[in-house]
N, C-alpha and C positions, 0 to 999 in steps of 0.2 A: 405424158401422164397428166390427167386430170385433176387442175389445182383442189385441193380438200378445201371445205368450208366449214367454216366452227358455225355452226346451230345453236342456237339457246334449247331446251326442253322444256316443259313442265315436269318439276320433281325431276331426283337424281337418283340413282341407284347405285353408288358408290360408295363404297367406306366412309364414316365421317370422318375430320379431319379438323385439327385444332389446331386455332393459330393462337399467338403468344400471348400475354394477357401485358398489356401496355402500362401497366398503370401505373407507372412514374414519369411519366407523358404528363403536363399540366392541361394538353386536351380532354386526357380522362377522365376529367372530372368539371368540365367545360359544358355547364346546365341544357345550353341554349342545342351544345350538337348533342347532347346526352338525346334531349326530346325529340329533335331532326330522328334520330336513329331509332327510338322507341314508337313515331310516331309511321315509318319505313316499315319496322315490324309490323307491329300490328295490325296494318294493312296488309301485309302480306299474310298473316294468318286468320285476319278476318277471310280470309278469302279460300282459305283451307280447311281450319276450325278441327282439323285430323287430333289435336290434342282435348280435345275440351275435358276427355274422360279422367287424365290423368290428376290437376289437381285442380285447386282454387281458382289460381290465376286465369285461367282462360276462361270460364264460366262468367268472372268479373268483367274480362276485358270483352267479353261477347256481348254483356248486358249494357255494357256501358253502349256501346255503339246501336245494338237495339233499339235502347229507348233511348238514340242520341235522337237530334230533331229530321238528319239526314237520313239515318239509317247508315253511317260509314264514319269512316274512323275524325275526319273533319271537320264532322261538329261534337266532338268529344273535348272536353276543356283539358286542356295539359295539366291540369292541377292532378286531376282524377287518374291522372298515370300511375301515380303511386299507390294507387289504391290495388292496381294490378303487380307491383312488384313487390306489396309487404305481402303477397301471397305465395310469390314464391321462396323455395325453400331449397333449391337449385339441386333439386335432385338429380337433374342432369337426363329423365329420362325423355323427353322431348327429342332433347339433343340425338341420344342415341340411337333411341329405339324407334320413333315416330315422323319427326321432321324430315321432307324431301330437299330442303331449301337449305340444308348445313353445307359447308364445302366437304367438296370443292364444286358444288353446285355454283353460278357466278351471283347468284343472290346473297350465300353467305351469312343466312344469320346463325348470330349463338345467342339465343333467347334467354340462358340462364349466364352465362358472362355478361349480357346486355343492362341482365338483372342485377347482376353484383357490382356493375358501373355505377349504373343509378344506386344501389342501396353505398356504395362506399363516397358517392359525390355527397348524397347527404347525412352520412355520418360524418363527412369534412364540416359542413354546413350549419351538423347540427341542429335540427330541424324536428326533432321530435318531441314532444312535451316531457318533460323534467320525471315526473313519474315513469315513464313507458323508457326515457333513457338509463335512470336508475337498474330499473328491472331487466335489461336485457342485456347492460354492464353485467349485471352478478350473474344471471343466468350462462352466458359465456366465459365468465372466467372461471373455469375449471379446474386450474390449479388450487385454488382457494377451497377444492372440496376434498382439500387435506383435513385442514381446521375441523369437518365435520366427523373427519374421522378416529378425532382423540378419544382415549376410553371416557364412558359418562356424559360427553359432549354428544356423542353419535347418540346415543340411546333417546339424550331430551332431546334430538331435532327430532328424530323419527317420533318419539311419541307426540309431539308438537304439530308436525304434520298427521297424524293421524287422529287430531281434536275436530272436529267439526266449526266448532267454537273458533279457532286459533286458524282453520281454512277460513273461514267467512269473513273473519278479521285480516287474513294478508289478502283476499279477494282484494278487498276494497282499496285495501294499504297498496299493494306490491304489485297488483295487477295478475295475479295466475291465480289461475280456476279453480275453484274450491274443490271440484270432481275430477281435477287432472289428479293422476298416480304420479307423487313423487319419489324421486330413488330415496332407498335407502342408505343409509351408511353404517359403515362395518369398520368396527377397531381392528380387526382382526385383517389388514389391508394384506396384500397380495406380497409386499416386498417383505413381510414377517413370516409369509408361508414359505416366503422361496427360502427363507432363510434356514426353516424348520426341512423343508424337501433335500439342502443340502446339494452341494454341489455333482455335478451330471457329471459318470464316467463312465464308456460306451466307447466300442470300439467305432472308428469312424469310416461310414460309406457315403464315397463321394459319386453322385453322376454327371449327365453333363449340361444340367440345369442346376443340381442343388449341390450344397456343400457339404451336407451330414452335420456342419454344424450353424444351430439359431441361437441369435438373440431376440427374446421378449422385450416386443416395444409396448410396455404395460397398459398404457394410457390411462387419463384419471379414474374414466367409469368402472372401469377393471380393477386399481388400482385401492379406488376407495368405496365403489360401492356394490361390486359383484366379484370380489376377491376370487370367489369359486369357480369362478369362468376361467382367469388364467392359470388359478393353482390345478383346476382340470387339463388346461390346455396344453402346459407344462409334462404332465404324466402321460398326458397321450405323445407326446412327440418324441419322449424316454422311451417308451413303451415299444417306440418304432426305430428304437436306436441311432436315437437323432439327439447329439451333445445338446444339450438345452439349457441357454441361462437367462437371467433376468438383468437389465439393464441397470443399473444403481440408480441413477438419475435422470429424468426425463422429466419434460413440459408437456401442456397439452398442446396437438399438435397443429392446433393452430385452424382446426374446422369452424368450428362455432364463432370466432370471431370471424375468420372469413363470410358467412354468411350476416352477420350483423353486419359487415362492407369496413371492419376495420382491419386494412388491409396492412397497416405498419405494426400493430401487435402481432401480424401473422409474421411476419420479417422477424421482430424478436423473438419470438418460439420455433422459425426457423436456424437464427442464429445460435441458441443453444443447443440445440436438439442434434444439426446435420453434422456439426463437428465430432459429439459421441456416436452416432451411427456409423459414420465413415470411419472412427478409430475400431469397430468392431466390425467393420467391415474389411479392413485392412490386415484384419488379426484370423480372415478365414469364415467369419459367421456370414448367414446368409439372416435377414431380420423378418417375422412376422408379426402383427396386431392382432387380436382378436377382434376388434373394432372394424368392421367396412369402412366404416368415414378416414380413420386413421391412416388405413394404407392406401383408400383413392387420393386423399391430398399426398402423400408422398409420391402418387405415380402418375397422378396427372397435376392439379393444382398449382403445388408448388415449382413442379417444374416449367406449368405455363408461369409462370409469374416470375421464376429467374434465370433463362433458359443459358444463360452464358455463365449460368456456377457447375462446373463439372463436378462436386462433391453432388449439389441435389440429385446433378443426373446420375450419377453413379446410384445413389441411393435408392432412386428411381429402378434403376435394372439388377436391383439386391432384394427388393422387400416382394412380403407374398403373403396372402390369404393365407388363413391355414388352411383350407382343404384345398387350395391350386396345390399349396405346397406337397401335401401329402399324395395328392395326384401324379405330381412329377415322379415322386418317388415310385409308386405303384408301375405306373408305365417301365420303369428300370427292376421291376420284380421286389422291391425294399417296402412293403407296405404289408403292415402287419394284420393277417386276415384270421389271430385265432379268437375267435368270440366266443366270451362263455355264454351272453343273453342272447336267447332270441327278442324279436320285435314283433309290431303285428303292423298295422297300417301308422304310417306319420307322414303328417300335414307341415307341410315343411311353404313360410314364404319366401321368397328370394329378395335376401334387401337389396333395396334401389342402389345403393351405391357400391351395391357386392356386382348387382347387372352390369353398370356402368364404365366397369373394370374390364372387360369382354375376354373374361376367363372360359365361360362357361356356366353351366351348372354343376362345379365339381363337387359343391356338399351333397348334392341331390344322386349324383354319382357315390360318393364316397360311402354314403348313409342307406343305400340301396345293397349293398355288399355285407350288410347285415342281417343274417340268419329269418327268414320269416318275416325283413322289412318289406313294405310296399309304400314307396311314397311318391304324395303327391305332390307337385310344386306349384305355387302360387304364383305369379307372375305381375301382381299389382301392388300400387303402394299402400304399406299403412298409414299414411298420415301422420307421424308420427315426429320425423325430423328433432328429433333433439328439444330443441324449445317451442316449436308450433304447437304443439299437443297441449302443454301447459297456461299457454298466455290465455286470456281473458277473450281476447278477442277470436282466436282462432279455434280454440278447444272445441266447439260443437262442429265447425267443419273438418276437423281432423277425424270427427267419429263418422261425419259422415263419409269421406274418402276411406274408411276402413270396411266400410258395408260391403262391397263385393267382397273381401278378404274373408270375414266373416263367413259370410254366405257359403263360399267355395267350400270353407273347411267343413263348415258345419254340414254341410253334404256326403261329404266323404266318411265322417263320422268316425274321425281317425281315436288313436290310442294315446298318441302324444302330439301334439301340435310345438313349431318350436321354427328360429329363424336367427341368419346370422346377426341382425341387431338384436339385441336383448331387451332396448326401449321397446323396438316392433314385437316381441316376441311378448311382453306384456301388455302392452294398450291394444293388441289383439285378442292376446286372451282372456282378459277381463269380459270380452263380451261370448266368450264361448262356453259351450258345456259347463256343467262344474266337474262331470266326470273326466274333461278331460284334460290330461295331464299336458302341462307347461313346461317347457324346456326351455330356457332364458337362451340358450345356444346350442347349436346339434354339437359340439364339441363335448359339450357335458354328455348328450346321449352313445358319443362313441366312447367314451371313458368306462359309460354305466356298460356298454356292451361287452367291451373287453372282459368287464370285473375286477377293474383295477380297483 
């Protein structure tokens, strides 16, 4: 028999594949091979360039070598690396959706892990001017937008943000964009509705994916400033005869620091968090977030980052989207299909970290089974990332990474437009129709279908 020969390719066509995130390694955070490795990239994707469409970073790191003097990555200064990684926002859709060169291709990059090396060596570092550090401490700490949501307190921030005067003045102060939409907050928080909704009692149907019974992993944005997302989200999963409760206590789950690269706050809001999810986990519940962000850290992130804690994994192969969830159920006949509204057309976009998940499209599925629905799906990012939209420096290109998004919808000339992030689902719609109605979450549109 004829010995086999391992070949190299150009590009891979094979699943991607993640390997562990090292970073309590004192390598990973080691400047000199951070740059070796960033500087490895981006020759290899100067040489591709198959991403340029999706965000910032790559148009930067294109431009940079452009007009370097060589025309290639070698006469680009190492300083200016960073100029390409405060662009990313690690959506992850590179990785997924576009890169030939992820593994187990033998090139092996992870372009947005590469990213979060460098953003967390110089978060160790400390490297950023005292203003711009300030601002993006508060910005990601999430927990803290409890405070905003005491009675009276919530009403003066939102009227505060909505002064022109008082934007112009945290421009300059705080660094976020006079014209970025900031959330609101609501006294009227999510864990006072659950309170009012009263406890779930429903005969329980198990299959051999779900439990019949959830726990609500709230999270802040839900929690304090679109309470209505989870108190909808809550009625529709009763609705489907699915035990539904709400967590007592929980942290933020540790995104938004992750991307600012502080990766030991992630660890503390892993260590509060995973020991109550596993106690409801162990008690029968199966866990969902309303949030994308929230449930890909629990199903990839954090599991790359402590792959020898068998609680994370566990929790990892427990939590779910809500419309996968409600998918599973439907494939077992348990999905509830009596609607009293019809639809007409909805412009639905698919957030990048809902894609990133490789569920599927099952909102798009889930929201199509309603009466007279037609929708479209969007398949591009909005720009939006959590705190990119806001900051000073990024807000005009987050409107511009929204312009196809825009475009698409506005085409279709739907009835409601609307997307699993609710950040994306507004700094979208802002530039769309006025006629056309805004869904902060297709969750809310299947509640309104039912008639519940």
């Amino acid at each position: 028999m004829a010995e086999k020969i391992e070949t190299s390719r150009e590009g891979g066509i094979d699943a991607p594949t993640r390997h562990n995130l090292d970073w309590k390694n004192p390598e990973f955070y080691d400047q000199n091979k951070i740059d070796d490795e960033l500087y490895r990239t981006f020759e290899i994707c100067h040489g591709c360039r198959r991403c340029v469409s999706l965000c910032d970073a790559y148009p930067t790191l294109f431009d940079l070598i452009d007009e370097s003097e060589t025309f290639d990555i070698d006469s680009v200064d190492k300083k200016d690396y960073k100029k390409v990684v405060d662009e990313c926002y690690m959506c992850d859709l590179c990785y997924q959706t576009k890169c030939p060169y992820v593994p187990p291709h033998p090139w092996a990059l992870d372009f947005p892990h590469l990213m979060l090396r460098s953003k967390a060596a110089n978060f160790k570092e400390n490297n950023d001017p005292l203003k711009k550090k300030i601002r993006d401490k508060a910005l990601s700490s999430t927990d803290n937008f409890k405070y905003g949501s005491i009675p009276v307190i919530d009403l003066t921030i939102n009227k505060i943000t909505e002064s022109k005067i008082a934007r112009t003045a945290i421009e300059k102060i705080g660094g976020i964009h006079s014209n970025a939409t900031l959330p609101k907050f609501d006294s009227n928080t999510l864990k006072k509705r659950y309170k009012k909704l009263g406890k779930s009692d429903v005969e329980i149907s198990q299959t051999n994916k779900t439990s019949g019974k959830v726990m609500i992993f709230g999270t802040c944005y839900c929690n304090y400033n679109t309470p209505d997302i989870g108190e909808d989200l809550i009625k529709v999963l009763r609705f489907n005869k699915i035990k539904t409760e709400l967590i007592e206590k929980e942290r933020c789950c540790g995104m938004p620091k992750l991307e600012l690269g502080d990766l030991e706050s992630v660890e503390v809001a892993k260590e509060f968090n995973i020991p109550k999810l596993v106690e409801a986990i162990n008690d029968g519940y199966d866990i969902i977030a309303p949030i994308p962000s929230c449930v890909l850290m629990y199903k990839q992130e954090l599991p790359l980052m402590f792959p020898d804690d068998q609680d994370v994994q566990l929790v990892k192969s427990k939590i779910f989207d809500p419309f996968e969830y409600l998918s599973l159920r439907d494939k077992e006949g348990l999905f509830n299909k009596d609607f009293t509204k019809e639809f007409d057309k909805i412009s639905y976009q698919a957030a990048c970290h809902q894609r990133v998940q490789n569920i599927g499209p099952k909102t798009k599925e889930i929201l199509a089974m309603i009466p007279g629905a037609s929708v479209d799906i969007i398949e591009r990012c909005s720009g939006h990332d959590g705190t990119y939209a806001v900051k000073v420096e990024s807000h005009e290109k987050s409107i511009k990474i929204r312009r196809p998004v825009v475009s698409k919808a506005k085409k279709f000339e739907p009835q409601i437009f609307t997307s699993d992030c609710p950040m994306a689902s507004q700094h979208i719609g802002e530039a769309l129709d006025p006629q056309t109605e805004i869904s902060l979450h297709p969750i809310s549109i299947l509640k309104e279908a039912y008639g519940i």
